[in-house]
C-alpha positions as CSV (number, residue, x, y, z in Angstrom):
1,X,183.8,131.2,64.7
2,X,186.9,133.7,64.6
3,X,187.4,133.4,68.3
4,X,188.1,129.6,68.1
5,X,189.6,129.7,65.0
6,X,192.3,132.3,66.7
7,X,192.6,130.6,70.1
8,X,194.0,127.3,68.5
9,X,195.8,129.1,66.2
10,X,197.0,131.3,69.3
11,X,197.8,127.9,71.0
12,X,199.4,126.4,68.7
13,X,201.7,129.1,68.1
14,X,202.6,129.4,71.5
15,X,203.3,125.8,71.6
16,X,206.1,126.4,69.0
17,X,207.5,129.0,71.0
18,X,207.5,127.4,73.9
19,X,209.0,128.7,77.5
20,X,206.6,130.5,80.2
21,X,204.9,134.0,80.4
22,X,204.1,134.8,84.4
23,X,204.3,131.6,85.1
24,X,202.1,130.4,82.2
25,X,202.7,128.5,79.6
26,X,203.1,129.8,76.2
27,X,200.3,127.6,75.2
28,X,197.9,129.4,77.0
29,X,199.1,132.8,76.2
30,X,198.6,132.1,73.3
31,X,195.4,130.7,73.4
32,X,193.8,134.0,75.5
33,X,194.8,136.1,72.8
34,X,194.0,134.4,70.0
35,X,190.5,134.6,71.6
36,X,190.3,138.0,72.6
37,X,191.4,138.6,68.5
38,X,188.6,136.6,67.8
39,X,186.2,137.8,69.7
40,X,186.7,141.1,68.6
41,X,185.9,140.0,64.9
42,X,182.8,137.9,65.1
43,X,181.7,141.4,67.0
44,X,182.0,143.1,63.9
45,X,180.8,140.6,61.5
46,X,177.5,139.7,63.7
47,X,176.3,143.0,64.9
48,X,178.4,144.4,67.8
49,X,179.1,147.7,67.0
50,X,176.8,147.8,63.7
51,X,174.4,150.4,62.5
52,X,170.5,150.9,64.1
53,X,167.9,149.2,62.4
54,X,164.4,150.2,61.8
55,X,161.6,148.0,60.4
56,X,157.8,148.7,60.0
57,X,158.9,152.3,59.3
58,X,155.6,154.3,56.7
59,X,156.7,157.7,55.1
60,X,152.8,157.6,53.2
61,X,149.7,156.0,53.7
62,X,147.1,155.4,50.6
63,X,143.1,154.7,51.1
64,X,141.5,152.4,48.8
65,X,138.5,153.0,47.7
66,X,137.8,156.6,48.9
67,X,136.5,158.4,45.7
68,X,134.2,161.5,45.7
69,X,130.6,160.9,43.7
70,X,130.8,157.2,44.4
71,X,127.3,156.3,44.0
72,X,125.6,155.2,47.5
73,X,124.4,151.4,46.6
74,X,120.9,150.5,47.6
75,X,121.1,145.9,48.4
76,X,118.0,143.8,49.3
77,X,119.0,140.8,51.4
78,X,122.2,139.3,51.5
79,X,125.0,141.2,50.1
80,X,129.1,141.3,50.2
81,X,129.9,144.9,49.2
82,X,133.3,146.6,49.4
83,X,132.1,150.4,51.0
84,X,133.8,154.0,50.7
85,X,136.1,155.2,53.2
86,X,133.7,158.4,54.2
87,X,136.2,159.7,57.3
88,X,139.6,158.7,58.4
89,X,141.6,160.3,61.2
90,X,145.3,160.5,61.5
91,X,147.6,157.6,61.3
92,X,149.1,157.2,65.4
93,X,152.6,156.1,65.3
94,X,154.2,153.9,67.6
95,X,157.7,152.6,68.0
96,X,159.4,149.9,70.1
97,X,163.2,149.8,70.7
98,X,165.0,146.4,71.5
99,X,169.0,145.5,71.2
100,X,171.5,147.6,72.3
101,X,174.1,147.0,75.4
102,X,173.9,145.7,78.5
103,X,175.6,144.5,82.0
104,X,177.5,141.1,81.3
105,X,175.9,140.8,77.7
106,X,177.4,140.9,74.3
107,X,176.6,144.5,72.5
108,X,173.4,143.9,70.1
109,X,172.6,146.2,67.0
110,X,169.4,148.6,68.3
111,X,166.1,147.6,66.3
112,X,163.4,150.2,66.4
113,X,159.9,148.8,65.1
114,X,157.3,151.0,64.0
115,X,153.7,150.0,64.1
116,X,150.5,152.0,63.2
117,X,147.0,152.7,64.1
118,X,144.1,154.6,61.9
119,X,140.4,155.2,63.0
120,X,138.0,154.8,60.0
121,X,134.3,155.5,58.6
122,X,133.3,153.5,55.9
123,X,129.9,154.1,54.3
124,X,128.1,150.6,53.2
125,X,124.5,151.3,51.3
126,X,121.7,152.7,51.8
127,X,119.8,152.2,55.2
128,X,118.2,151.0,57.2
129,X,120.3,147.5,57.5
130,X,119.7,144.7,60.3
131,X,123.1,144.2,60.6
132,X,126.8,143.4,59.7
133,X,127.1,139.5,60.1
134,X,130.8,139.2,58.6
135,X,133.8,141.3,57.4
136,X,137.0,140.2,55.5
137,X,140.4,142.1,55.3
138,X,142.2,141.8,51.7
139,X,139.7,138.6,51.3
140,X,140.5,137.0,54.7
141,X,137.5,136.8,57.2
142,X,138.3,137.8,60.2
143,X,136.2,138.4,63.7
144,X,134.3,141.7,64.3
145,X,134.9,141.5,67.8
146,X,138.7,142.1,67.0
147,X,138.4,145.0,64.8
148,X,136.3,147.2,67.9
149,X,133.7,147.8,65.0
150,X,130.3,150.0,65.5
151,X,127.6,150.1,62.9
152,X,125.7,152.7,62.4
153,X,122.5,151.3,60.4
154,X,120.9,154.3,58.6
155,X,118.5,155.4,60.8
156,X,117.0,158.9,60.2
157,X,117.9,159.8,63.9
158,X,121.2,158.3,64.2
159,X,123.9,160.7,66.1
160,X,127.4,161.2,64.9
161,X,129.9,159.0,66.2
162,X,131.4,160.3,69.1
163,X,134.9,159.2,68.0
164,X,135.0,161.4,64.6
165,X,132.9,163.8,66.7
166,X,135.8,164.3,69.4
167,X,138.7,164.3,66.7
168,X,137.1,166.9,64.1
169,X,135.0,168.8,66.9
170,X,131.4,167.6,68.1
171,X,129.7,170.9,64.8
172,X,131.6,169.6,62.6
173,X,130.8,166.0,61.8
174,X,127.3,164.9,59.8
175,X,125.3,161.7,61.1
176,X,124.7,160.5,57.8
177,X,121.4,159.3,58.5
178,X,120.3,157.0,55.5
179,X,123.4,155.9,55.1
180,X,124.7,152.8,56.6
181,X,128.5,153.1,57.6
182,X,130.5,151.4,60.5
183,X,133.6,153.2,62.1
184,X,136.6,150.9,63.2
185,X,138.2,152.5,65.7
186,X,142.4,152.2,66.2
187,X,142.3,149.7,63.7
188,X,146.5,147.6,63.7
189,X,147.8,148.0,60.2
190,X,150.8,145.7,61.4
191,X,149.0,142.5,60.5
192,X,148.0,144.1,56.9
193,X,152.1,145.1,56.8
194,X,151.3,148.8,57.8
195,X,148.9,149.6,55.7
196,X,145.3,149.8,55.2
197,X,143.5,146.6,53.9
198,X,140.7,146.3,51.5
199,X,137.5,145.6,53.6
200,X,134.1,144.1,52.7
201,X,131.3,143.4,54.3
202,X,128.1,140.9,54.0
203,X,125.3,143.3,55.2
204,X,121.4,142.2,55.9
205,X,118.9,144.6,54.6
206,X,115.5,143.5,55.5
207,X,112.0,144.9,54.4
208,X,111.9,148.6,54.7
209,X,109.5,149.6,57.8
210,X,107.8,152.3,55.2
211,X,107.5,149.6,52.3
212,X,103.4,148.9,51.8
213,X,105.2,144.7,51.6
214,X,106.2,145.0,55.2
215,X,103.3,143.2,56.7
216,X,103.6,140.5,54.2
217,X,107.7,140.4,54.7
218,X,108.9,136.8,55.7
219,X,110.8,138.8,58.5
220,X,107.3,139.9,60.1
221,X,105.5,136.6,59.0
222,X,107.6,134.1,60.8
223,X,106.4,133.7,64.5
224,X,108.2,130.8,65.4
225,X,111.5,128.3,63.8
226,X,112.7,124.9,65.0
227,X,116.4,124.5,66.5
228,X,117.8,121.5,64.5
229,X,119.5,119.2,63.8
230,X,119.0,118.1,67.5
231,X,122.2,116.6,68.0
232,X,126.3,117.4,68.2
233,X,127.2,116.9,72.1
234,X,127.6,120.6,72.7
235,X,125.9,122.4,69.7
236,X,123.7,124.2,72.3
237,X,125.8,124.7,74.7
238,X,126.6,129.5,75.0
239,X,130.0,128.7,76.7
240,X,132.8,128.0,74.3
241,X,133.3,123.9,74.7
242,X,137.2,122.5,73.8
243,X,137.8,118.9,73.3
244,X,140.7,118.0,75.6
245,X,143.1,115.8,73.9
246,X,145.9,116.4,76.6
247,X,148.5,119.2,77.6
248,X,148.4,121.8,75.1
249,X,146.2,120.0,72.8
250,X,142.8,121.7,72.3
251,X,140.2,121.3,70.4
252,X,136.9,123.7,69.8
253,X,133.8,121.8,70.3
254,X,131.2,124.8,69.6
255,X,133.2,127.9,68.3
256,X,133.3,127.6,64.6
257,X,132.2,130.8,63.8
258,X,134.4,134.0,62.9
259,X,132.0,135.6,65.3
260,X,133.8,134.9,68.4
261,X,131.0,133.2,69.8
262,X,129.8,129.8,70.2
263,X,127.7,128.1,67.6
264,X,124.1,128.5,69.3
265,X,124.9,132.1,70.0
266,X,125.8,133.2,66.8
267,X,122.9,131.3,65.4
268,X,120.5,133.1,67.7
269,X,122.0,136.2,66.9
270,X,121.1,135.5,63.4
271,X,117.4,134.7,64.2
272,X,117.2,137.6,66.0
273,X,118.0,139.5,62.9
274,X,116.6,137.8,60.4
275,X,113.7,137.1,62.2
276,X,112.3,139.9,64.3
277,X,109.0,139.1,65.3
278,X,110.2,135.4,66.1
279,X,109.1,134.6,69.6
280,X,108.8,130.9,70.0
281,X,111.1,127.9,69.0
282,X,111.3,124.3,69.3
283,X,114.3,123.2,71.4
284,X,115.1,119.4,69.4
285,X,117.1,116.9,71.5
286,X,117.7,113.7,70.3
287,X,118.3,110.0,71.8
288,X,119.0,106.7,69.3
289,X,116.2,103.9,68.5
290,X,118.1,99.9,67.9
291,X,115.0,98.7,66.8
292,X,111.9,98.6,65.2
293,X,110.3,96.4,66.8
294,X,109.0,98.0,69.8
295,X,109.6,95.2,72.7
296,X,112.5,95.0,71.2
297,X,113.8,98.6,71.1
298,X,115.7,100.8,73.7
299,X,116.1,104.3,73.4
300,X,119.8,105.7,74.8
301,X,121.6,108.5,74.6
302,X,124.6,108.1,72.6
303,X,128.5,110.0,72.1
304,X,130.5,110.9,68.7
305,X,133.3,109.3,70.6
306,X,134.8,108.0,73.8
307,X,138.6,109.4,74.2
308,X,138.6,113.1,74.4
309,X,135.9,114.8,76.9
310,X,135.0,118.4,77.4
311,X,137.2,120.7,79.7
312,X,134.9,122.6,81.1
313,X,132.0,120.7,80.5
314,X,132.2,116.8,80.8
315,X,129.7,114.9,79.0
316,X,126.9,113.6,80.8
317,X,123.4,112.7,80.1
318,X,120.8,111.1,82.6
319,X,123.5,110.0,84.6
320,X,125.6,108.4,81.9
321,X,129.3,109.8,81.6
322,X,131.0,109.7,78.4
323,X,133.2,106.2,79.5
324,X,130.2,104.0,80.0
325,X,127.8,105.8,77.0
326,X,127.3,104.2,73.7
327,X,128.5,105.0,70.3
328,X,127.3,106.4,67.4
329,X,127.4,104.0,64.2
330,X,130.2,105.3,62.0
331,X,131.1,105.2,58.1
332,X,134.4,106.0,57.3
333,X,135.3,106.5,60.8
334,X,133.0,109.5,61.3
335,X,129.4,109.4,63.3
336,X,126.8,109.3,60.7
337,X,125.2,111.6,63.7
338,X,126.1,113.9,65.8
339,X,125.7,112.9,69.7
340,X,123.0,113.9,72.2
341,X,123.5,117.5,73.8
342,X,125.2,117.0,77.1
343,X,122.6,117.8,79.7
344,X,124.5,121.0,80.9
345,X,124.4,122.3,77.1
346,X,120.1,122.0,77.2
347,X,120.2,124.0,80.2
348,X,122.2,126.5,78.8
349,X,120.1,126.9,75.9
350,X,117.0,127.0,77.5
351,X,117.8,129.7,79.9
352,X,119.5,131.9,77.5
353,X,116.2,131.6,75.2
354,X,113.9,131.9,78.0
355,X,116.3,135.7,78.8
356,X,115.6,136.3,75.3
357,X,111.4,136.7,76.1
358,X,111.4,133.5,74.1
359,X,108.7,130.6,74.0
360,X,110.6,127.3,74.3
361,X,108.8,124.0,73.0
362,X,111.0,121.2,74.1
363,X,111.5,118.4,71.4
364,X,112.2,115.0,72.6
365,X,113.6,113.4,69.2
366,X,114.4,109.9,68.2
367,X,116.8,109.1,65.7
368,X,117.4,105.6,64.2
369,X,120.6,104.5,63.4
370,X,120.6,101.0,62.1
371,X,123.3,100.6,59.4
372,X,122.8,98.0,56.5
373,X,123.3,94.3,57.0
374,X,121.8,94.9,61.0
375,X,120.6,91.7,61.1
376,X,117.3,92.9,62.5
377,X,114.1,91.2,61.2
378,X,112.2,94.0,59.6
379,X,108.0,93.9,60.9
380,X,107.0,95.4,57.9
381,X,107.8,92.7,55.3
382,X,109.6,89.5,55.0
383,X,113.3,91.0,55.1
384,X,115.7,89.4,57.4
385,X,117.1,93.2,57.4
386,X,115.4,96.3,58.6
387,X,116.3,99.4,56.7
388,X,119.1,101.7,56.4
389,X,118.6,104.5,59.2
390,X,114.4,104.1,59.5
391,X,112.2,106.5,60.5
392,X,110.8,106.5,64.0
393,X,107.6,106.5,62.6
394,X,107.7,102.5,61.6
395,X,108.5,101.7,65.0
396,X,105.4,98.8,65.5
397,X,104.9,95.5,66.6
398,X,107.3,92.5,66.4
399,X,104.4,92.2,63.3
400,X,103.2,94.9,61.5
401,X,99.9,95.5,61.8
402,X,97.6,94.0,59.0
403,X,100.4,91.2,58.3
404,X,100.1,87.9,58.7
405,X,100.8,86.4,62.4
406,X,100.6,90.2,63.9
407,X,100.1,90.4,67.6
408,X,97.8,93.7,67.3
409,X,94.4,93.2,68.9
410,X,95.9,90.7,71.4
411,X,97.5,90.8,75.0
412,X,100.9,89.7,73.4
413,X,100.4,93.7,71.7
414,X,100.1,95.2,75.3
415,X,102.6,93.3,76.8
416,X,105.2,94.2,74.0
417,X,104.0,98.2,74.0
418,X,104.5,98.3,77.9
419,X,108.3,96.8,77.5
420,X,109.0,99.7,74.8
421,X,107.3,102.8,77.5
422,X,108.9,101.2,80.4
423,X,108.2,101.5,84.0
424,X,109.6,104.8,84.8
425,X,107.8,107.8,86.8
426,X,108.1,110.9,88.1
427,X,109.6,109.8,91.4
428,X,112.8,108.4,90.1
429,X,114.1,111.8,89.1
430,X,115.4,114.8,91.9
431,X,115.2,118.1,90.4
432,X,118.3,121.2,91.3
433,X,119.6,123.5,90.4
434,X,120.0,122.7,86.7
435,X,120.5,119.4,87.2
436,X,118.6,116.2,87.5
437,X,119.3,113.1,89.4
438,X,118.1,110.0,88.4
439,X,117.3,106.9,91.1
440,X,115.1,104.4,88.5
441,X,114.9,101.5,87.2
442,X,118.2,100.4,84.9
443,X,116.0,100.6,81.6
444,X,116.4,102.9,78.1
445,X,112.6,102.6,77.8
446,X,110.7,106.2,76.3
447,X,109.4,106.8,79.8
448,X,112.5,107.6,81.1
449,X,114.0,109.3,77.9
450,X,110.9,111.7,78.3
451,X,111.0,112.1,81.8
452,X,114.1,112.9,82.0
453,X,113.6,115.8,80.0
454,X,110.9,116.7,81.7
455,X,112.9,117.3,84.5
456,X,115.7,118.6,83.1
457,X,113.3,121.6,81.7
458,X,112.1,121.9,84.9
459,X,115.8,122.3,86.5
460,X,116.0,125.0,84.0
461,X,113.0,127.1,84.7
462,X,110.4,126.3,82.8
463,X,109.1,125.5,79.0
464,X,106.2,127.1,77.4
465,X,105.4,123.7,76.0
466,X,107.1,119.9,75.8
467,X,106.2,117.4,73.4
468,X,105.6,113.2,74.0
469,X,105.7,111.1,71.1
470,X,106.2,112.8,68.4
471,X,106.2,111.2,64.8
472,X,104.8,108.0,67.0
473,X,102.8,106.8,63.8
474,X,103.2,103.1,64.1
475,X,103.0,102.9,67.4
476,X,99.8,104.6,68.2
477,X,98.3,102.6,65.9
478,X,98.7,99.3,67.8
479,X,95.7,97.7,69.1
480,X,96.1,95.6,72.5
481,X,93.5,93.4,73.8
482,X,91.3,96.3,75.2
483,X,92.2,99.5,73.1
484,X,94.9,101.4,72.2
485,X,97.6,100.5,74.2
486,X,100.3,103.6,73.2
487,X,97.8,105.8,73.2
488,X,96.4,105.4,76.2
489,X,100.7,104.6,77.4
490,X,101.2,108.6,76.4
491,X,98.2,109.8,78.5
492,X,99.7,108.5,81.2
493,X,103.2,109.5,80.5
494,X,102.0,113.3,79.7
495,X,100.5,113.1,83.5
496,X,104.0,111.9,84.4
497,X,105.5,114.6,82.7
498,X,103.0,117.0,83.6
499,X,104.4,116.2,87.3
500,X,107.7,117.4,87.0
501,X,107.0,120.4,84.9
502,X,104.5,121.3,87.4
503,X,102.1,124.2,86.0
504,X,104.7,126.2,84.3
505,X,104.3,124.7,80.7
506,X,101.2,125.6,78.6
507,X,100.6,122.1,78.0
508,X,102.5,118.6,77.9
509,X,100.9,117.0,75.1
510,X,101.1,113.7,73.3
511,X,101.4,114.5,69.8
512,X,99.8,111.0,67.6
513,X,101.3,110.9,64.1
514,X,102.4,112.7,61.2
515,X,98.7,111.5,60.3
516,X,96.5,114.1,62.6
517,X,97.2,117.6,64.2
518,X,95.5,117.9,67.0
519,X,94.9,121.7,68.3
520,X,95.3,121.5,72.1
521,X,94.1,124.0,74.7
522,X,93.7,123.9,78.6
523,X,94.6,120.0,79.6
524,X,96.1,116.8,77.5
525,X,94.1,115.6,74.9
526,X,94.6,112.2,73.1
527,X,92.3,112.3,69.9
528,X,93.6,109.6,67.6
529,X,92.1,109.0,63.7
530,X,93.4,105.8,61.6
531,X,91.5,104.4,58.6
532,X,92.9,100.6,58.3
533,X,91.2,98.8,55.3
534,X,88.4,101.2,55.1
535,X,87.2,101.5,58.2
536,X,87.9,104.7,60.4
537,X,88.3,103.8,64.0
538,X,88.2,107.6,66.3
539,X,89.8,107.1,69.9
540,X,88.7,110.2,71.6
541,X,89.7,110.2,75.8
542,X,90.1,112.6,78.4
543,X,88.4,115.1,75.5
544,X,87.9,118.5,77.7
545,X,87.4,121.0,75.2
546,X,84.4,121.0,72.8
547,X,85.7,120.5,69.3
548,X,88.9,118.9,68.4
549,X,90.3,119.7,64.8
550,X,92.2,117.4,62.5
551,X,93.7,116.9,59.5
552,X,93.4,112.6,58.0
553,X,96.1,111.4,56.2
554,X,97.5,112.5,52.8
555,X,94.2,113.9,51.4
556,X,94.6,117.2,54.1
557,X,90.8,116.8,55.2
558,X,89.7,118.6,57.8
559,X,87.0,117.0,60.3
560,X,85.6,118.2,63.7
561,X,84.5,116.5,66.3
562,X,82.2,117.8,68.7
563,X,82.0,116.2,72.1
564,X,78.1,115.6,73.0
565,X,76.8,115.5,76.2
């Protein structure tokens, strides 16, 4: 500001004096040293010349919550506790020096920044924990894998740490074994303003091994979970997903987690803790009903939305790309689901479960998402209207069962079964590398929804088990002109399925009904129970063991049924 404030003052000056200096004018004399004047005082006033500054700079550190004769907690599940600092080395200083001189640059004042690093034990409970699932810093979470964090769990054989070990000399440091501490080694006090923040941690202690319980201990129990909800378009996906919404504009599809790690991988984690002696799970994956009315009804795979795609993985299922997939209904402008799990996302997850030494039971789900006011006559009764969001269960005839001007019993039943199962098979699907290409029929019927993900498992390596029909209850309880048409539709589909899988999976298996479990052992079994009006009807085929057990209805007997002959 000084050096224009001079240099027309300068010129304006030497304007008034007039004449020639050198053969310049007095005007621009003037000017050039008014200027130079100026120039020298905005140097002064804006730093040229000025003192060094340091920032960041510590003369004494304080520990919180180091206190001798703290009492050691002892915690039984789920607990946040705060911890005792147990060990800390010395604080590491570093500096950084910017400003200063330099060739054709104005002079700038020298800043020195001092930033600090500290190595700490703190002690958490009583051992032996499972683990250390989350960790805030003065009440703000932040991600273990950024604070280079080892646990040490309270074992009665754990070592010292080799850190504290190499600092105060390798006889001189205790393990404390039954005591569960972590150590966070060269911990940044710059983003906690140079000093040391308060820490707590939510710490899982499970059933003791030495406790007489342990047997009995949910933990131990628990042999094998289902993976729900079934849908989000990359909720099983183990590489971090973003949504691109253009240059710069990212946003996290599966990392929601202060973990560090994507949704399904944190969650596993957690099941692996929680759950030791878990070995088996249900992999759920989910495609959309429009209708209950079963010659009426296509099963599809549906998106959250159309504009913004995966980076890294694009959004495909069976063939269908994101563009060209349907919708999710939506209230308020938000899916009242989440989408189906892209096809690359499944074989992520079964892969990574099946590296685990896990079981995997594949799931084939359907969801029904008809909204209010559908304008879809409803088979069960005289409404105009079939419910909000049914279950798949009431899928049936264009008439129920049992009402008045019901096809069941009749060819019409048949005919309106086979449009629902479609005409798919095994041939119209080429199995890679975890991939599937599909050559069919242009149909959303249940044969290809299931035998798609029959090959998909395949391209993946393999299931323990996959499911056909699940939940199915109205449907397998239609009656064509000759039998039961669904039920004998799944045997057929299972031998599909059975196809692709080829003789990796324990068994592909029709599954009839909320109404009967059916325990199955070498091949398919379709052993169907239904007591309409009284009467119980048994459809036993392709029976090749020598009892079948089930369970009828809501009053949980249990019947066999021995083969004869």
């Amino acid at each position: 500001m000084a050096t224009i404030l001079l240099s027309a003052a300068g010129a304006a000056l030497g304007g008034s004096v007039g004449g020639t200096v050198a053969g310049l004018s007095s005007v621009v004399v003037g000017r050039a040293v008014g200027a130079t004047l100026g120039r020298v005082i905005d140097a002064r006033l804006l730093g040229a010349g000025s003192d060094p500054v340091e920032t960041g700079k510590v003369d004494r550190f304080r520990l919180t919550h180091a206190s001798e004769g703290a009492p050691i907690p002892q915690i039984y599940g789920r607990m946040r506790i705060g911890g005792q600092v147990i060990w800390a080395s010395q604080f590491q200083e570093s500096k950084t020096i910017s400003g200063g001189g330099g060739k054709g640059a104005p002079s700038q004042p020298s800043v020195t920044r001092y930033s600090y690093t500290v190595s700490l034990a703190i002690a958490l409970c009583e051992g032996e924990v499972t683990s250390v699932s989350r960790v805030w810093a003065d009440g703000e979470e932040v991600a273990i894998a950024d604070l280079n964090l080892r646990l040490y769990p309270g074992t009665q054989d754990q070592d010292p740490d080799p850190v504290i070990a190499a600092i105060e000399g390798a006889d001189q440091v205790p393990a404390y074994r039954g005591t569960a501490y972590v150590v966070i080694e060269d911990l940044a006090l710059e983003p906690f303003g140079n000093r040391v923040p308060q820490f707590s941690f939510e710490v899982i202690r499970a059933e003791q091994p030495d406790s007489v319980t342990y047997e009995k201990d949910l933990g131990q129990l628990v042999r094998g979970v289902a993976l729900m909800p079934g849908t989000g378009e990359y909720t099983l996906a183990t590489s971090a997903v973003h949504y691109d919404h253009g240059p710069g504009q990212a946003q996290p599809a599966n990392s929601h987690a202060p973990s560090g790690q994507t949704d399904f991988l944190t969650s596993m984690r957690a099941l692996e803790e929680e759950l030791p002696s878990c070995d088996a799970a249900s992999l759920v994956v989910s495609w959309f009903g429009s209708d209950l009315r079963c010659g009426h009804c296509s099963l599809r795979p549906k998106v959250e939305q159309a504009l913004s795609d995966g980076g890294n993985m694009p959004w495909t299922v069976s063939g269908v790309s994101r563009s060209t997939a349907q919708g999710i209904t939506q209230e308020d402008d938000r899916p009242i689901y989440g989408g189906t799990p892209a096809d690359a996302s499944v074989v992520e997850a079964i892969r990574h479960m099946r590296d685990q030494g896990r079981r995997v039971m594949f799931y084939p789900f359907v969801l029904m998402d008809q909204q209010q006011g559908n304008d879809l006559p409803d088979p069960w009764s005289e409404s105009m209207d079939q419910p909000h969001l049914p279950w798949r269960g009431r899928i049936t005839l264009s008439v129920a069962p049992g009402r008045v001007g019901s096809p069941d019993q009749t060819a019409v039943a048949d005919a309106e079964v086979a449009a629902f199962v479609g005409t798919v098979t095994a041939a119209d699907f080429d199995i890679g590398d975890g991939a599937v290409t599909y050559s069919g029929p242009e149909e959303w019927s249940l044969s290809r929804f299931i035998l798609h993900y029959a090959a998909l498992c395949a391209a993946a390596g393999g299931v323990e088990a996959f499911c056909i029909g699940s939940e199915m209850r109205g449907l397998t309880q239609i009656r064509g002109a000759a039998g039961f048409a669904a039920v004998e539709a799944l045997r057929q589909l299972a031998a599909e399925a059975r196809t692709l899988l080829g003789q990796r999976p324990r068994s592909a298996m029709p599954l009839i009904g909320p109404s009967i479990l059916a325990m199955i052992a070498q091949k398919a079994i379709t052993c169907f129970i239904w007591i309409p009006y009284g009467r119980m009807i048994i459809s036993i085929s392709s029976v090749s063991t020598t009892t079948c057990r089930c369970r009828i209805g809501a009053k949980e007997r249990i019947i066999w049924i021995h083969r004869l002959g």
